[in-house]
C-alpha positions as CSV (number, residue, x, y, z in Angstrom):
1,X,117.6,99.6,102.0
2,X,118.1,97.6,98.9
3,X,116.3,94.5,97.9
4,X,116.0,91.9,95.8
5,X,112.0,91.9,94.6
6,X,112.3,87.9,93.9
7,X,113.2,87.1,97.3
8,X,110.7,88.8,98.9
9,X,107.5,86.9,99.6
10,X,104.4,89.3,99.3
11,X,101.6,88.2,100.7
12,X,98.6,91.0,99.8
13,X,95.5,91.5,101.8
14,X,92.5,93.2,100.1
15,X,88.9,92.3,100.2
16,X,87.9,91.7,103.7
17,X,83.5,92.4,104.4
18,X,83.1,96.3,105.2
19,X,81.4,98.6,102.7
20,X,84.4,99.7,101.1
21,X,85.2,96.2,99.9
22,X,84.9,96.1,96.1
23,X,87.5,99.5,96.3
24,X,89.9,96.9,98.3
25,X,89.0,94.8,95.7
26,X,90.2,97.2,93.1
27,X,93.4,98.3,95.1
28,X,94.6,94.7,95.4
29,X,94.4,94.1,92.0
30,X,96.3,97.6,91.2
31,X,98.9,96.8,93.3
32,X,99.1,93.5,93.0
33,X,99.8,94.1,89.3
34,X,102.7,96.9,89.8
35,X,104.4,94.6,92.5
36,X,104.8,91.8,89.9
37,X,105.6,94.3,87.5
38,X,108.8,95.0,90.5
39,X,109.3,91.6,90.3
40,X,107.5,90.5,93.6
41,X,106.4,87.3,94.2
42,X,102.6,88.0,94.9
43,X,100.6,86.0,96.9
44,X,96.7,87.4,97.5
45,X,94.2,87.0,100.3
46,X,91.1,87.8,101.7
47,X,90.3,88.6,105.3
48,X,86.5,87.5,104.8
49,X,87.4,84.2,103.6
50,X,88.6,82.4,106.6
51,X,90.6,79.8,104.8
52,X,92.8,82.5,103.1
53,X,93.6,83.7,106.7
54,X,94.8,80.2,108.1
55,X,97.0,79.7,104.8
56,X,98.7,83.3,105.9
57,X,99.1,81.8,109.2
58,X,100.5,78.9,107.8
59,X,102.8,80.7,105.1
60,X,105.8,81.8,105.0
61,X,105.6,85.3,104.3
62,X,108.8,88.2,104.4
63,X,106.0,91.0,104.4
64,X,102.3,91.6,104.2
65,X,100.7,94.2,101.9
66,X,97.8,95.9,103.0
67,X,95.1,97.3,100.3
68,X,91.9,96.9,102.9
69,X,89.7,99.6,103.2
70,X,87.1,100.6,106.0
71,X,86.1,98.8,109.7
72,X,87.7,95.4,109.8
73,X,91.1,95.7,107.8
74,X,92.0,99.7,107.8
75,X,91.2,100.2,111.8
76,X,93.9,98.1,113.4
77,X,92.9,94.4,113.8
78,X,94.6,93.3,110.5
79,X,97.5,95.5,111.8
80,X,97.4,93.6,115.0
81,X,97.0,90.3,114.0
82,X,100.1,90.4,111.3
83,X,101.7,91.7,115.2
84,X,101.4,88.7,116.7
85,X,102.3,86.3,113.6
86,X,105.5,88.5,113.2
87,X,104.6,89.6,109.9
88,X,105.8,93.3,108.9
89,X,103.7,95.2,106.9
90,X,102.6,98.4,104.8
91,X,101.3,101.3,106.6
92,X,101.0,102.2,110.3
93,X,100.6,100.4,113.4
94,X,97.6,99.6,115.4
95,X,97.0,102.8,117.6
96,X,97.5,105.2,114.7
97,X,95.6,102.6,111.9
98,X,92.6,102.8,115.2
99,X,92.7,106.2,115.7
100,X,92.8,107.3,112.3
101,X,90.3,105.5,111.0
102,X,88.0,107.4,113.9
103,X,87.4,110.9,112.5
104,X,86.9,112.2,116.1
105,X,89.2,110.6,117.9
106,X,92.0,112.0,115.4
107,X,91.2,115.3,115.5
108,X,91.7,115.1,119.0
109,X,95.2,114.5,118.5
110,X,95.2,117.1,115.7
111,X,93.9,120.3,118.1
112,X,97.1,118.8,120.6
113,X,99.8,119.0,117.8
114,X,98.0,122.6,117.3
115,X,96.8,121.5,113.7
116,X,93.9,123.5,112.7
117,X,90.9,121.4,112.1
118,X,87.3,122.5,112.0
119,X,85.2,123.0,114.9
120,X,83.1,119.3,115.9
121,X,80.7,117.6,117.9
122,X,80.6,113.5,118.7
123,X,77.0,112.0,118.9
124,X,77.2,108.4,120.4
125,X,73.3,108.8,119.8
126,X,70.4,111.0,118.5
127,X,69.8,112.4,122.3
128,X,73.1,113.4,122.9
129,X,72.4,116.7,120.9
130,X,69.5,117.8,119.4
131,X,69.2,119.7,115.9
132,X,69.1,122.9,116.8
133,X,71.7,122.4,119.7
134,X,74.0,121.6,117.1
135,X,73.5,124.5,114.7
136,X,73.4,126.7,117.9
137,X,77.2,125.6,118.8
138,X,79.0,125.0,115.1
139,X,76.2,127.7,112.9
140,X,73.7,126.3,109.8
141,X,76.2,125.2,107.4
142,X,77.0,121.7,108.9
143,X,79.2,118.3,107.5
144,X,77.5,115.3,108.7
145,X,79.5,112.5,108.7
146,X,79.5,108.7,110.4
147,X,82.9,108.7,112.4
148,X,84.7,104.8,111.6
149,X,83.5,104.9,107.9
150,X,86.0,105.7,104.5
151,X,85.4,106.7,101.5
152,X,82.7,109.4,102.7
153,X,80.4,106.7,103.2
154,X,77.4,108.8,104.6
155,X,78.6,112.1,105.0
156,X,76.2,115.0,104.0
157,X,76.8,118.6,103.9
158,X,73.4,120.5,105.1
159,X,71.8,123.5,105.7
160,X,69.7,124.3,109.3
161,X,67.9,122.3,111.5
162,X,65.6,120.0,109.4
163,X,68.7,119.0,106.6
164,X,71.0,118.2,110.4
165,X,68.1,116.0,111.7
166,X,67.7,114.2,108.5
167,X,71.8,113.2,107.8
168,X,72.4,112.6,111.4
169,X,69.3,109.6,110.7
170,X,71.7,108.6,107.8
171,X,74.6,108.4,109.6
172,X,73.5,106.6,112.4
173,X,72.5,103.7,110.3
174,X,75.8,103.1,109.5
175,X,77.8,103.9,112.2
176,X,77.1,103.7,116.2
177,X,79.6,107.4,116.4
178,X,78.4,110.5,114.2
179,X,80.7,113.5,114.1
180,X,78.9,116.7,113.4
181,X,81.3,119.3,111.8
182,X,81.6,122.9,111.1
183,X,81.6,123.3,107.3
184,X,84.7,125.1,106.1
185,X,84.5,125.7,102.5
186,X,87.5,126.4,100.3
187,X,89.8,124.6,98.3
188,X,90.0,120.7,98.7
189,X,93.7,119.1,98.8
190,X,94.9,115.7,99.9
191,X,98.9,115.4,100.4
192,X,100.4,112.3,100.4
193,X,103.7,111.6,103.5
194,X,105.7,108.4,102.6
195,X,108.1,107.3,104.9
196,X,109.3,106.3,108.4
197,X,111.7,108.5,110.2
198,X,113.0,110.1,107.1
199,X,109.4,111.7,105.4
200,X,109.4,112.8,101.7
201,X,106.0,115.2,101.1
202,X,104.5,114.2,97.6
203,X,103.1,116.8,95.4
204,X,99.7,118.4,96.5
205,X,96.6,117.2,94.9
206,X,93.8,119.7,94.0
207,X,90.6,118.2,94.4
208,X,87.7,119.3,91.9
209,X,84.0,117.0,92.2
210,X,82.9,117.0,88.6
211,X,79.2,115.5,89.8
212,X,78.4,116.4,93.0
213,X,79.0,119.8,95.3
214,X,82.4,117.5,97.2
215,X,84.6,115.1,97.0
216,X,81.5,112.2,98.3
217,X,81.5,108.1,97.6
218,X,80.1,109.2,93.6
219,X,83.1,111.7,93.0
220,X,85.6,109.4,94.5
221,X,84.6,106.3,92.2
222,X,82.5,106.9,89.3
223,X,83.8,107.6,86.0
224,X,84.1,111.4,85.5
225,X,83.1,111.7,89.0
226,X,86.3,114.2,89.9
227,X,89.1,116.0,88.5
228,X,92.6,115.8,90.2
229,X,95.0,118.3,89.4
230,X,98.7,117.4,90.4
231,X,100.4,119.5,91.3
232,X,97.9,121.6,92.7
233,X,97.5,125.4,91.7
234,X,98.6,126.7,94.7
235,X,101.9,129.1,94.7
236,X,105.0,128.2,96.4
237,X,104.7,129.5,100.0
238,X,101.3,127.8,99.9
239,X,102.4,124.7,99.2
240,X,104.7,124.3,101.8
241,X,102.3,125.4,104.4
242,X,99.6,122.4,103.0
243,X,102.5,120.3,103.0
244,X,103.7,120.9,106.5
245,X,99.9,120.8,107.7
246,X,99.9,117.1,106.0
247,X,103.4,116.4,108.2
248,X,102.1,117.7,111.3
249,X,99.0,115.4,111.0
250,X,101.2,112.5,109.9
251,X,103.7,113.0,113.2
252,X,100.4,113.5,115.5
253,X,98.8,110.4,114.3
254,X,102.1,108.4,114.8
255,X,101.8,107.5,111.1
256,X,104.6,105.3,109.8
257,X,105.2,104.1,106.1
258,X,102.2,106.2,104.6
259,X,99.7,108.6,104.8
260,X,97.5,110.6,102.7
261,X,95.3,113.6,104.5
262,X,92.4,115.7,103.5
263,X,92.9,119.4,103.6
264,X,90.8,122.4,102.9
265,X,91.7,125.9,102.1
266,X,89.9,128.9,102.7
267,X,90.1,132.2,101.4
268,X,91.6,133.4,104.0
269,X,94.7,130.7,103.7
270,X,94.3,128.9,106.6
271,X,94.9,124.5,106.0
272,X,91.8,123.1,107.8
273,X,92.6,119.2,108.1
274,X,90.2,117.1,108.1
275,X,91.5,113.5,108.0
276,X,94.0,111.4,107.7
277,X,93.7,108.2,106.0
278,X,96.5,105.6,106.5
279,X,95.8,102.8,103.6
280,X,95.1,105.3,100.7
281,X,93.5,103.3,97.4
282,X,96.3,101.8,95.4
283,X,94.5,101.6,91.8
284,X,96.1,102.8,88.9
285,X,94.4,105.8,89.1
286,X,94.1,106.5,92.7
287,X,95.3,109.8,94.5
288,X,98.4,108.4,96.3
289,X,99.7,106.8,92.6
290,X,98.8,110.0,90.9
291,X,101.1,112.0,93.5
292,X,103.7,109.4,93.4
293,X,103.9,110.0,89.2
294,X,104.1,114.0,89.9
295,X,107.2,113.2,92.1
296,X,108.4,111.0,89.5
297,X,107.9,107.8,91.3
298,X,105.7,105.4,89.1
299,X,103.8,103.3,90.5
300,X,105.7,99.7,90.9
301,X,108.4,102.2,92.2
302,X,105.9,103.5,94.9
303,X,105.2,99.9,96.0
304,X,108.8,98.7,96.7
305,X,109.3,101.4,98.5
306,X,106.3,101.0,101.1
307,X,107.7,97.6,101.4
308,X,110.9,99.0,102.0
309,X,109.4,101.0,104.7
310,X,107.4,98.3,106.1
311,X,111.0,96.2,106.2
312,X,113.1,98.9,107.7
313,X,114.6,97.8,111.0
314,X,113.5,94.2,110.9
């Protein structure tokens, strides 16, 4: 669909009060920047800030755009709210932004689409397995990782009982659902899916920590903390499979708009996913921008075009 930017009333959401907020922070302001670049009139709000929510109510808005990241904003009830005020906006719905957002519940979805993923455990408490329980059923080499959180917010990589009992006491202090994963090393890839019914795969992004042993809170956000290579050096045949693995998840989740999903491959080949996440960061220099560039969509380009795809059929 075409559109004229200046007639389009923007109102972006980013901020909002889960641990992930300064990054929303830092997406708003990234995107906010490359929509007025468009030519978007931009209009910025924070769900934490209650009187910034009744002037959305009381706006007149033609589409909302969403940069909030973690429980509270990425999880469905931002989604839901902009439902029932007849707002469209960026990125999926409410099941899929819910589900998503809750690593175990996804890959549910995932082993029903027949999308490998690796083999997992959900703890709704300490007692529900014990330590050695847990490297009985998935072996020693164990992710730990607090199930509604982003940005790998608590997620530890261990070895044997002792390292399990320890991460799975650091997870549960930030998250009331733990999921306890077989580690699958290999490779790590995130592929971007833009789009509603008609998808367009962006180029593969290798993954490479430059601090830490993966791809954790540090590597994601501190300076030097990772190196992204785009496109990622993978041969042809590859590709497509990672690319049709990143589809797959995308169609099982319901996604619609955008999606970006974690992916790891072995030696052996095989595209183990992970995650999905449905409101990738929008900085300058965040992975969904970086893939859009390698496709030779820059980045106030990328924008209109997620509003396009949250205004499709309106």
């Amino acid at each position: 669909m075409a559109l004229n930017p200046e007639e389009i009333k923007v109102a972006l959401l980013c901020g909002g009060t889960s641990g992930e907020r300064e990054i929303s922070l830092a997406s708003g302001k990234g995107a906010g920047e490359a929509l007025r670049q468009a030519g978007f009139p931009v209009t910025f709000f924070d769900p934490a800030n209650k009187r910034d929510m009744k002037d959305l109510i009381d706006g007149d808005f033609d589409v909302a755009f969403l940069c909030l990241h973690g429980k509270g904003g990425e999880d469905g009830p931002v989604q839901g709210m902009l439902e029932v005020l007849g707002i469209p906006y960026t990125g999926p719905g409410v099941w899929c932004s819910s589900t998503a957002m809750d690593k175990a519940k996804s890959k549910i979805f995932y082993e029903r689409a027949g999308i490998d993923t690796p083999a997992s455990l959900t703890l709704y408490g300490k007692d529900d397995y014990t330590p050695q329980q847990i490297v009985e059923k998935l072996g020693e080499h164990v992710v730990i990782k607090p199930a509604t959180e982003g940005s790998a917010l608590g997620v530890a990589i261990v070895n044997g009982v002792d390292e399990v009992d320890a991460a799975l006491d650091q997870a549960f202090a930030l998250d009331r659902e733990v999921l306890a994963e077989t580690y699958v090393s290999g490779t790590e890839l995130t592929v971007a899916v833009i789009g509603n019914d008609d998808l367009q795969v962006l180029p593969v992004i290798e993954i490479v920590p430059q601090k830490n042993s993966f791809y954790d809170f540090e590597s994601k956000y501190a300076a030097g903390g990772s190196q992204h290579i785009c496109p990622a050096r993978l041969d042809e045949e590859t590709t497509a499979r990672v690319q049709a693995a990143a589809v797959a998840a995308y169609k099982a989740l319901e996604c619609k708009g955008v999606s970006r999903t974690d992916i790891i491959l072995d030696d052996e080949g095989v595209c183990w996913v992970l995650e999905t996440n449905t409101l990738p960061g929008m900085t300058e220099t965040s992975l969904l921008p970086d893939a859009g560039r390698a496709a030779g969509i820059e980045f106030p380009e990328l924008c209109t075009k997620l509003i396009e795809f949250a205004l499709e059929g309106k």
